[in-house]
C-alpha positions, 0 to 999 in steps of 0.5 A: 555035521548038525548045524541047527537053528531053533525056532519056538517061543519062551517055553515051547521046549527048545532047551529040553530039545537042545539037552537030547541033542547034545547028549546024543550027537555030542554038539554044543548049544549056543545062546546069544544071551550067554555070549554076549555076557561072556564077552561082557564079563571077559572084557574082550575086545568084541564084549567091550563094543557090545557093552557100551551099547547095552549100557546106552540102553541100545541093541548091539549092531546086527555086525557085532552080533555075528562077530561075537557069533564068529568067534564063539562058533570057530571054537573047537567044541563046535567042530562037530556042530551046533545049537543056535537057540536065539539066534538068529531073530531076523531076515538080516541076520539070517543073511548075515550067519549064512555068508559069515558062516560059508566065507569065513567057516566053510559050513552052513546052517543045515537044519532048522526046526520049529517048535510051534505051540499056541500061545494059549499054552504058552501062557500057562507054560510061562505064567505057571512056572514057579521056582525055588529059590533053595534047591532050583527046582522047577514048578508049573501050577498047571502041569506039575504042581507042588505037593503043598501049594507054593511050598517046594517038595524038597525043602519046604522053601516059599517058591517064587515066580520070577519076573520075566514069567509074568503075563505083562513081560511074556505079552511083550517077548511073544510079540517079538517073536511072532513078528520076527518068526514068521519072516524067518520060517518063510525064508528058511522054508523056501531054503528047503532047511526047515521042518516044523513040529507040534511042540504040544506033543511029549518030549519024546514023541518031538524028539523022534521027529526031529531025530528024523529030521536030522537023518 
């Protein structure tokens, strides 16, 4: 069983990562965005308690969290392992998973990676990312512009750059996360679960690192 956390900043790669693994290993990703407004959506119990603070404009409780987390977790699609891509974001919530997952589950987290990508490269990852609004289909002006500037390939369609890729939001989620990243790399190193890797690399030369990893 692959029980994975996955650690990189807003366009380091982890969803093309995540995508190779479920194809290969048949293991579910799960993102604690989509659960907590699944649970939202769904009006369970759990989404309820969880609503009334996002509607209050407050973080949801480290405890909720990793109730929702429990119950997504115990789901049958997750008997032959998982993705945590977002999750957990500090120390307390690391310790948190781990007696949750090993009192309550009988398993444990088994491998972490890092992908790790200077924040240069972040920038214009990020920064770059174009979209159209028709077909969905994906730009970077840097990496993989369209044939006609800000016109998609497809349809022809004005692209647009959606709000949480500015440099003012990104400013914001990369401090974040190098505040709260740090902690957990040290504390998951000293665990002997994690393996960092070059995530300017091609995606496939990553993916046979971490195919290595995880053998």
């Amino acid at each position: 069983m692959k029980n994975i956390v996955f650690l990189g900043a807003p366009g380091s790669g982890k969803g093309t990562q995540s995508g190779y693994l479920i194809r290969d290993f048949g293991i579910v990703q799960i993102s604690t965005g989509d659960i907590l407004r699944a649970a939202v959506t769904d009006g369970t119990e759990l989404g309820v308690m969880a609503k009334q603070f996002m509607d209050d404009g407050k973080l949801v409780p480290d405890s909720v969290i990793i109730d929702i987390m429990k119950e997504r977790i115990s789901m049958p699609d997750c008997r032959k392992g998982f993705i945590l891509d977002g999750f957990p974001r500090t120390v307390v919530q690391a310790d948190a998973l781990d007696l949750m997952l090993r009192n309550e589950l009988g398993t444990e987290i088994t491998h972490v990676i890092s992908l790790v990508v200077p924040d240069e490269i972040i920038y214009k990852r990020i920064t770059g990312r174009r979209s159209c609004p028709k077909c969905g289909g994906v730009y970077n002006i840097a990496f993989n512009p369209p044939k006609s500037e800000n016109k998609c390939d497809v349809d022809g369609t004005e692209l647009f750059q959606r709000s949480d890729d500015t440099k003012e939001t990104l400013d914001k989620r990369l401090n974040v996360f190098h505040t709260s990243t740090s902690l957990l790399t040290t504390l998951y190193s000293r665990r002997g679960k994690l393996k960092e890797i070059d995530g300017t690399q091609s995606p496939d030369k990553i993916y046979e690192e971490i195919k290595g990893f995880l053998e």
